[in-house]
VOSE-644852 format. One line per 5 residues: their letters; for each residue x, y, z of N, C-alpha, C. Coordinates in steps of 0.02 Angstrom, whole numbers. Atoms other than C-alpha are relative to their C-alpha. Layout:
N
A = X,Y,Z,X,Y,Z,X,Y,Z  ...
//
This chain:
343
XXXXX = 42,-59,0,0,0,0,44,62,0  -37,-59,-14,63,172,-43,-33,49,43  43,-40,-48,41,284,98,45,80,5  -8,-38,-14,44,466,109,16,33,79  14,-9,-40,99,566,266,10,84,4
XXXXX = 11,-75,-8,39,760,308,24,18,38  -24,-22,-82,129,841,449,60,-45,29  -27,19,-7,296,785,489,45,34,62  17,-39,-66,300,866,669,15,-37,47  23,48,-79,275,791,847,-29,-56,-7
XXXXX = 54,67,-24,150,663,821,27,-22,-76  -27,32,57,205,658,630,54,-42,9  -38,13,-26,353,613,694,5,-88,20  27,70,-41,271,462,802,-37,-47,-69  22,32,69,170,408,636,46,-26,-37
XXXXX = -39,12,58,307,420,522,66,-81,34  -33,30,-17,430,289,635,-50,-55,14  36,65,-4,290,164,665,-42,-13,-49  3,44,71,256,144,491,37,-29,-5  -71,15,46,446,130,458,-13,-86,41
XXXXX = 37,77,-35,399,-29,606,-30,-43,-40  64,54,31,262,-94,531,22,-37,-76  0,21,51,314,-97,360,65,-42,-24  -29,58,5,453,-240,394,-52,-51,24  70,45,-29,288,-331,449,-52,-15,-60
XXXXX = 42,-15,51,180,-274,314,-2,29,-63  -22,-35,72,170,-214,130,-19,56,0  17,-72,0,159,-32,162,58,28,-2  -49,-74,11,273,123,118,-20,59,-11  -2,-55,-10,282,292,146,27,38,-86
XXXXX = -18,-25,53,281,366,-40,1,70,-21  1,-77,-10,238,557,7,-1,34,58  1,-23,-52,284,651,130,-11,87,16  22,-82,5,217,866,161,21,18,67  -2,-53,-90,277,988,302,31,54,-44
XXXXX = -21,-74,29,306,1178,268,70,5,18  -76,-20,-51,474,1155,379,62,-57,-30  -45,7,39,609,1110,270,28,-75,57  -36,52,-38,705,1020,422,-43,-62,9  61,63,5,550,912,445,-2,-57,-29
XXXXX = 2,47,70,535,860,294,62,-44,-42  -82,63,15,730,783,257,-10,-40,58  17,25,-41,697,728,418,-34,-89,-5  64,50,18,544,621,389,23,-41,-74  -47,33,51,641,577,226,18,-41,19
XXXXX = -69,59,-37,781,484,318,-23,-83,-14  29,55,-22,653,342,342,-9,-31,-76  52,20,69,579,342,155,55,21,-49  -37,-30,53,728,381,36,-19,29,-60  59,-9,38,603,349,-109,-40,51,-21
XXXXX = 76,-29,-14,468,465,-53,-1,59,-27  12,-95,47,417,631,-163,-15,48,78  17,-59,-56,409,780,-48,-40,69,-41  45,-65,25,287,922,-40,0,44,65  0,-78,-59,276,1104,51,-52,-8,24
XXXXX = 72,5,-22,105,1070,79,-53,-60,-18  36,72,2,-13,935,108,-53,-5,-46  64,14,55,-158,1002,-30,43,6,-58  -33,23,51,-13,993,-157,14,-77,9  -16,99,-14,34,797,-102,-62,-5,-27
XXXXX = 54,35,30,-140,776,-118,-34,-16,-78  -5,-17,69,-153,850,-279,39,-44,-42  -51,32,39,-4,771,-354,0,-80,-3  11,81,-6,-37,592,-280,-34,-56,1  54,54,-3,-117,427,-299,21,-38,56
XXXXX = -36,42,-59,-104,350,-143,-62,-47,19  42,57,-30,-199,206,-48,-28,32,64  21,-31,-59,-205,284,106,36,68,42  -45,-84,8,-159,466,188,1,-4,89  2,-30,-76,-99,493,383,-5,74,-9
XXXXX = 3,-68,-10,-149,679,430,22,17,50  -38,-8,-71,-27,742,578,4,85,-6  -2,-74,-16,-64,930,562,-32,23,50  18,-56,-51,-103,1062,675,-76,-1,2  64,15,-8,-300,1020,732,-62,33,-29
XXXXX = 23,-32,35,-371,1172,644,14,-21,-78  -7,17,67,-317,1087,480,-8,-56,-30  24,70,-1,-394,920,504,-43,-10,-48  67,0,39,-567,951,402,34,-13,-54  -18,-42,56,-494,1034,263,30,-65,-33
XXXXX = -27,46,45,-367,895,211,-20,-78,1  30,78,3,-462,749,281,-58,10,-75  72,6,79,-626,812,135,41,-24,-50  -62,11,61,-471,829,-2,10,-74,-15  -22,74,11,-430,656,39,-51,-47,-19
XXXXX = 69,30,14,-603,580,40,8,10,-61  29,8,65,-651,635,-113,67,11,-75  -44,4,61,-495,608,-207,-7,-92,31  10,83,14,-535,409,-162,48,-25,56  -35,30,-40,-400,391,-28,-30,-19,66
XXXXX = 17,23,-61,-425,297,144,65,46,51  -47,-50,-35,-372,411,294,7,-16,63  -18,6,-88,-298,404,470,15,73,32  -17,-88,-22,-322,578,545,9,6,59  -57,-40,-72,-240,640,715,-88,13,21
XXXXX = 34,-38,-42,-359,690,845,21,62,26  72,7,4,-463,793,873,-12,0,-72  36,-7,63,-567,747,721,8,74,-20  21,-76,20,-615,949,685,10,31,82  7,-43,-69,-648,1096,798,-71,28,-1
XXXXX = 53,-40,5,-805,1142,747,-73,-38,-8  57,54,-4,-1001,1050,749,-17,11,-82  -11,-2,89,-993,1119,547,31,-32,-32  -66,30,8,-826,1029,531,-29,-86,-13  31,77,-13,-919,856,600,-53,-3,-60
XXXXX = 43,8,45,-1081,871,476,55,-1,-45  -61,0,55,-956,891,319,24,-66,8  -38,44,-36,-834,772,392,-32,-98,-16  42,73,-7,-980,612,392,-32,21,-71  13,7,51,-1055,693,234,30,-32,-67
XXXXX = -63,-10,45,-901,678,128,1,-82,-1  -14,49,-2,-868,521,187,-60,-49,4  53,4,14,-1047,447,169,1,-34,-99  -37,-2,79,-1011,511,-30,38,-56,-9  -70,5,32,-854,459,-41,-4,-112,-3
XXXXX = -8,81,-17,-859,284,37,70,-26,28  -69,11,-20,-686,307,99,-17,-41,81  -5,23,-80,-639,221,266,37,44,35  -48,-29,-9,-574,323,391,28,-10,108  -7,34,-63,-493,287,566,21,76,46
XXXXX = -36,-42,-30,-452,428,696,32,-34,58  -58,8,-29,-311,436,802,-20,13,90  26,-8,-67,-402,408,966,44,-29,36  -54,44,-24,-241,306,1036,-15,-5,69  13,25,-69,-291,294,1217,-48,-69,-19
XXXXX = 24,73,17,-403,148,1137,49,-58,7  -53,54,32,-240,59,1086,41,-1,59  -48,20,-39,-149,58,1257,-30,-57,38  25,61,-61,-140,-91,1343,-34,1,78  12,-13,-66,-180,-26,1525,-69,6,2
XXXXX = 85,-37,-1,-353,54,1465,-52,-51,-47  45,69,40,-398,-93,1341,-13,-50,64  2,56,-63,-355,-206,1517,-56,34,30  48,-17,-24,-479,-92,1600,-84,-3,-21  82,0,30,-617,-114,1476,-10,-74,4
XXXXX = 45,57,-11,-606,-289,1467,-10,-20,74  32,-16,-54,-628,-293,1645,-51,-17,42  60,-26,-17,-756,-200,1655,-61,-49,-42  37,58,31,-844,-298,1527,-15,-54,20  -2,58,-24,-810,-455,1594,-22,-17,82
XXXXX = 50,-8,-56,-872,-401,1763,64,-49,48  -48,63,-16,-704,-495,1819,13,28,81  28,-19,-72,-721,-389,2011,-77,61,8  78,-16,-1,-898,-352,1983,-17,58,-37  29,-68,17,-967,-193,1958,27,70,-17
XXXXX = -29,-66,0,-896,-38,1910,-25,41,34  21,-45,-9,-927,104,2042,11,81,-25  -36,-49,3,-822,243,2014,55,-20,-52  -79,-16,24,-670,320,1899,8,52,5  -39,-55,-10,-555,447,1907,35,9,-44
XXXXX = -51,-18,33,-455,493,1769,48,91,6  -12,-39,36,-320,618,1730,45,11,-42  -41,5,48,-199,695,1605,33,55,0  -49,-35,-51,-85,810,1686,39,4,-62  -71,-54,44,39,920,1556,10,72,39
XXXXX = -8,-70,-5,149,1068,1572,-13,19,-71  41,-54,58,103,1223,1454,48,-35,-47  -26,53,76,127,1146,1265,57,66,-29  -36,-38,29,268,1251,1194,30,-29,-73  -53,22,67,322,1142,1038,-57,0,-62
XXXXX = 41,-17,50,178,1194,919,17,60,-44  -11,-30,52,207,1245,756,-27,95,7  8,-73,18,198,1452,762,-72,5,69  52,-5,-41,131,1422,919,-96,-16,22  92,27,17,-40,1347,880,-53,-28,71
XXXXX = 52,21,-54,-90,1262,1022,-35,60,51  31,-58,-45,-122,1433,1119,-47,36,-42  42,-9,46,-234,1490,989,-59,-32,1  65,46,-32,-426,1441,1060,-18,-48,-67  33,20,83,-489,1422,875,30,-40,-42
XXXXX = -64,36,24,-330,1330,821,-6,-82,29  -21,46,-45,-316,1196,943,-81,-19,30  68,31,-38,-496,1187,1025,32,-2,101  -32,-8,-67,-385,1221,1202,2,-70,15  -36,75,-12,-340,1090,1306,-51,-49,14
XXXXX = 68,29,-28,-529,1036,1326,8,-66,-76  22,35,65,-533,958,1125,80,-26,-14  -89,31,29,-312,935,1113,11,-60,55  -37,50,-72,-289,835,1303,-67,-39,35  56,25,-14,-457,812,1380,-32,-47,-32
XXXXX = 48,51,59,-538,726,1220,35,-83,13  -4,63,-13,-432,578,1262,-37,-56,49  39,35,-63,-515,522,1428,-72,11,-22  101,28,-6,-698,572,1383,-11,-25,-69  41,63,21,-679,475,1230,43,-83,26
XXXXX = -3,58,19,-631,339,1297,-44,-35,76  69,31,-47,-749,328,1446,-71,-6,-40  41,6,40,-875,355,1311,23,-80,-44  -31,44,19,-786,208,1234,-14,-82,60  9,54,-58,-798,89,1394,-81,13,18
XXXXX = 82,-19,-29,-977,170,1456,-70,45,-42  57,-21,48,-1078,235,1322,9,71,15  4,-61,-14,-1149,404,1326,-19,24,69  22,-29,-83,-1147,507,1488,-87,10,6  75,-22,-10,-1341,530,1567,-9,90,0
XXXXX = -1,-71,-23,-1268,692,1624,71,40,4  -46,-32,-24,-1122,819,1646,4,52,42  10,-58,-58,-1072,947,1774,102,32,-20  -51,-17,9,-910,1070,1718,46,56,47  -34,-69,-49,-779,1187,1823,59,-14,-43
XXXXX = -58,-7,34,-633,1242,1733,42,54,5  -45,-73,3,-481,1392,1742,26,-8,-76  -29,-6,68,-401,1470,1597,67,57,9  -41,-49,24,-255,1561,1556,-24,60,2  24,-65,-6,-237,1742,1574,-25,34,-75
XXXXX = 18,-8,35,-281,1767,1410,-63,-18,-37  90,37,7,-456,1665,1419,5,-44,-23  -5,71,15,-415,1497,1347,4,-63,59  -8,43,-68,-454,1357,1451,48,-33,6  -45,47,-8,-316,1268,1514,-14,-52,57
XXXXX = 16,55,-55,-394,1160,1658,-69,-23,3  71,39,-7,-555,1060,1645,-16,-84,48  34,48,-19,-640,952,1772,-79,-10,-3  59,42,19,-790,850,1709,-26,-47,70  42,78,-33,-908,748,1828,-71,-33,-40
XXXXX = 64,4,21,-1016,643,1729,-47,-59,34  59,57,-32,-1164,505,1774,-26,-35,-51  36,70,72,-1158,334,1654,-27,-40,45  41,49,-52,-1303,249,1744,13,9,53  -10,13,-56,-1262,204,1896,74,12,21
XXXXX = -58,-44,-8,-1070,249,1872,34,65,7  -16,-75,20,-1002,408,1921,70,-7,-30  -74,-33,20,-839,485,1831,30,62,-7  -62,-95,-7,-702,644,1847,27,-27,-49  -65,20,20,-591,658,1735,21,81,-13
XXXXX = -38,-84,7,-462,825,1725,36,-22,-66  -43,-10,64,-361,892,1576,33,53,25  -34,-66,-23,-227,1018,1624,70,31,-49  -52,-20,15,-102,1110,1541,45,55,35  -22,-30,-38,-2,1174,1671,40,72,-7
XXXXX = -53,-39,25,75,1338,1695,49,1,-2  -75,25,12,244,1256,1720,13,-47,-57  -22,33,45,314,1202,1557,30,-82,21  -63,49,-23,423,1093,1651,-46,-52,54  40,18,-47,286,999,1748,-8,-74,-56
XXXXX = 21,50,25,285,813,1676,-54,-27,-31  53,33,28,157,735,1567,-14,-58,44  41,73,-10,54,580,1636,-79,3,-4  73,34,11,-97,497,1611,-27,-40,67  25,42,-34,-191,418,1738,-77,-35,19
XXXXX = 77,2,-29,-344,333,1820,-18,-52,64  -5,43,-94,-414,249,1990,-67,-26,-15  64,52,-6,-563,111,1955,-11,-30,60  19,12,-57,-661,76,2088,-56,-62,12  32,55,21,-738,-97,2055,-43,-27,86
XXXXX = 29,37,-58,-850,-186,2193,58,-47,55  -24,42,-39,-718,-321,2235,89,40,1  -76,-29,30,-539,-213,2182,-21,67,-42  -5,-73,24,-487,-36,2143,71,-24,-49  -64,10,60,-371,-31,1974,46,59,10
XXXXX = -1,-67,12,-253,108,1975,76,-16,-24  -44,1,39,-138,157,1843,33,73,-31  -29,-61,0,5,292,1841,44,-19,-66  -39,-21,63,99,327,1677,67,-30,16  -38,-19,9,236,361,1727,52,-63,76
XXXXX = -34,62,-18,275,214,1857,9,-46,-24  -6,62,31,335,46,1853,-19,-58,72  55,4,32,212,-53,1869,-29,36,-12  43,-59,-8,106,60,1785,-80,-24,24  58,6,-5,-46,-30,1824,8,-55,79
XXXXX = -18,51,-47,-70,-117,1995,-91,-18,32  92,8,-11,-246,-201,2060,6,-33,94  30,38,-74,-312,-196,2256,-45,-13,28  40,28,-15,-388,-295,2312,-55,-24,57  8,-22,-73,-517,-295,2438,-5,-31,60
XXXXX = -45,45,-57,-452,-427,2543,67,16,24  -38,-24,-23,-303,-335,2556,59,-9,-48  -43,30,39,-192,-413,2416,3,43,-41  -32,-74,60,-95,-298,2288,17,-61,-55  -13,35,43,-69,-388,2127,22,40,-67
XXXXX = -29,-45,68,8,-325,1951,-7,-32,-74  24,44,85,-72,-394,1777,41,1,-41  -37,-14,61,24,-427,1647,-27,37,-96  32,-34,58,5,-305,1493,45,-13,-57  -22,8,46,13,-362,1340,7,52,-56
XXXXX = -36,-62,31,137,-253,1228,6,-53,-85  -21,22,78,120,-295,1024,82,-3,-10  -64,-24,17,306,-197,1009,31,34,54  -36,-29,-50,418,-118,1115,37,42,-49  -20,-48,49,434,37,1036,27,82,33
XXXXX = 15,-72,-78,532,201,1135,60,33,-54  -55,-50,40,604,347,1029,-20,80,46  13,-72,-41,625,537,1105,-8,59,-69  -18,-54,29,648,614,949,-62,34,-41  46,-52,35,477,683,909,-14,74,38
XXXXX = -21,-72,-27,507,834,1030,-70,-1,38  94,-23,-38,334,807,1119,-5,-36,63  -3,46,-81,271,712,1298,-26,-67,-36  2,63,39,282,557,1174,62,-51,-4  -81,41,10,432,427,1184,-38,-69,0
XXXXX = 58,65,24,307,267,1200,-25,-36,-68  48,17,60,262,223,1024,-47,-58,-24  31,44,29,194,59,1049,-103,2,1  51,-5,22,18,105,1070,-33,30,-81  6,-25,72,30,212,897,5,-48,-54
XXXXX = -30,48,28,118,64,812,-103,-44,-1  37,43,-3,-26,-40,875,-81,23,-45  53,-32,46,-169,68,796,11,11,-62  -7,7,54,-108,87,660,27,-38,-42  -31,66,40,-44,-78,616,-76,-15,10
XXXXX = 72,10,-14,-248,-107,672,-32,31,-76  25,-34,51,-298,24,526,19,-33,-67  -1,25,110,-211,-61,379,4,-89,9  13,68,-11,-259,-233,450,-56,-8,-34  54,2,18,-416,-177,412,-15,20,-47
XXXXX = -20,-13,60,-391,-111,259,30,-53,-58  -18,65,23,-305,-253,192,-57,-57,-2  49,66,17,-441,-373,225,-80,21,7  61,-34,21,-580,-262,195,-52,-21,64  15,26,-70,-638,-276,380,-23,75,17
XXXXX = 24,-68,-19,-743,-126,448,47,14,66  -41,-42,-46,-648,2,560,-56,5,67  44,1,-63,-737,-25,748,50,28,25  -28,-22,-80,-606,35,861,-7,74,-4  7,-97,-13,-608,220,832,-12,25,-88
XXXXX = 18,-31,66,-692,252,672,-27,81,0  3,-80,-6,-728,433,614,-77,0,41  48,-33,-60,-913,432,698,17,12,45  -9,12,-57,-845,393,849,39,65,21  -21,-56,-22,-723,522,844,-15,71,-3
XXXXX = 61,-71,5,-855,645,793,-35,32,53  58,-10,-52,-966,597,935,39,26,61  -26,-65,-64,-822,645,1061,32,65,-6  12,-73,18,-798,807,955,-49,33,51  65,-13,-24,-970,846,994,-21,15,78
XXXXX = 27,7,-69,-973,792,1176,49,49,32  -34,-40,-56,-798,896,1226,-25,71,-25  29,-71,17,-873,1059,1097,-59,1,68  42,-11,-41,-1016,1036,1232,35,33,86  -52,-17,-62,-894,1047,1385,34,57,5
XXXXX = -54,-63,26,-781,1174,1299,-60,59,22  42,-63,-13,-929,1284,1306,-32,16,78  13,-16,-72,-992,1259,1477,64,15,51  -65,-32,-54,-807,1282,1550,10,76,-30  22,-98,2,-830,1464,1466,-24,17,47
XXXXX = 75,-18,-57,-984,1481,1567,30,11,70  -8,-6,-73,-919,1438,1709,68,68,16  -81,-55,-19,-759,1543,1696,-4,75,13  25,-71,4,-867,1707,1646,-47,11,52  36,-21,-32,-980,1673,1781,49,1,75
XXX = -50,5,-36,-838,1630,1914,61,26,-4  -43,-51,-5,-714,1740,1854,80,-48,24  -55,35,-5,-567,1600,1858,55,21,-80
//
């Protein structure tokens, strides 16, 4: 399969090396590669000797016949080159967040409707082992009941965006639709749709939110989950969350080892084993990314399914529409709250 890739950046970065993975596994190559940033783009070369280069991703598109297109640009430029791709016939893997806008989403499912393309977003908290172990689980009812979770996703302020983008509300969707969107879709993912939400959030002195806590109510489960982009640059990334099951509480820190440990409520501490596809650890995409095997794993998932003409369930574009939709809903009530609370 010839595969295009847009954005050869931070996360491009993470894309472009777990193709180079995959495709001693699989018949895929990297035959085009677009970034406006010269260094980028030799860069992203290195991997693809081969590969035609372009300044811009609606010239690649233009110029190429490809099978399938990764999109790793800046979140305000998601729509735009995911339609291009649709309706030039290619199958796409686009970066989260889907869009920024509830105009963006209609379009977005129309196009692709038309088109008939397949398209997968880059929901990757699906694809880690810790949070897949938590769903089956939960599913499996393996210490009963789910009462409670807690998630969060703790960053310092994003400084490695292209011309500064991520501080830009309209750009980025703040840290409610760039950091947040991971956890509420993937409790939407484990628990359906919330019954209810309740929002409090601070923002930057310039009015962009940078801190959102969510409480919502799936049935009979309650859940928090925070998104922060701290005002210390220098303030570590992690992910986390604390399940609160009937018979055992799960809880799983990033950034330890074990990252996941289960107690139990007899008193016993125990540590699951998580199954890892690859063992994949590079630093050099410049972001709070060095992990790549969950990326690897989704997207060796996307052209699995592609290959054997197998519908896209794990994070297909509705899905990543519907938690568009649900954090644009949040995004707007942590305004509310900010203009009426003055945070």
């Amino acid at each position: 399969m010839k595969i295009g890739l847009i954005g050869c950046g931070g996360m491009g970065t993470t894309h472009n090396l777990s193709l180079k993975a995959l495709s001693g596994k699989m018949d895929v190559e990297v035959t085009a590669l677009a970034d406006c940033r010269q260094e980028f783009l030799e860069r992203a070369a290195k991997q693809w000797p081969g590969a035609k280069t372009y300044t811009t991703g609606m010239e690649l598109l233009r110029e190429e016949e490809l099978d399938a297109v990764h999109i790793c640009l800046p979140s305000y430029l998601h729509a735009e080159h995911a339609i291009a791709a649709m309706e030039k016939g290619m199958d796409v893997f686009l970066e989260k967040p889907v869009c920024l806008t509830r105009e963006d989403c209609s379009r977005l499912l129309e196009v692709q409707k038309k088109t008939g393309t397949r398209v997968m977003v880059g929901q990757v908290v699906r694809s880690f082992g810790e949070y897949r172990y938590l769903k089956d689980i939960y599913e499996k009812k393996t210490y009963g009941k789910l009462k409670s979770i807690v998630m969060q996703r703790i960053s310092g302020d994003t400084k490695w965006g292209y011309e500064d983008w991520f501080h830009e509300e309209r750009k980025s969707g703040s840290v409610v639709l760039d950091l947040h969107i991971h956890d509420l879709d993937f409790l939407r993912y484990m628990l359906g749709e919330p019954d209810s939400f309740t929002v409090k959030a601070a923002a930057f002195p310039g009015g962009m939110i940078n801190q959102i806590i969510t409480s919502y109510q799936f049935g009979s489960v309650f859940a928090t989950a925070e998104g922060i982009w701290d005002v210390c640059t220098e303030l570590p990334f992690e992910g986390s969350f604390r399940a609160c099951f009937e018979e055992a509480t799960i809880i799983y820190q990033g950034r330890q080892t074990p990252t996941v440990q289960v107690y139990h409520k007899g008193g016993e501490i125990s540590v699951p084993v998580m199954q890892e596809e690859i063992s994949l650890h590079d630093e050099s995409a410049g972001i709070n990314i060095s992990d790549l095997g969950p990326y690897y794993t989704e997207i060796k998932y996307f052209y699995e399914c592609l290959a054997e003409e197998r519908e896209i369930t794990r994070a297909p574009l509705e899905e990543g529409i519907k938690s568009v939709l649900l954090g644009i809903e949040e995004w707007e009530a942590g305004k509310k709250y900010i203009k009426e609370y003055g945070q």
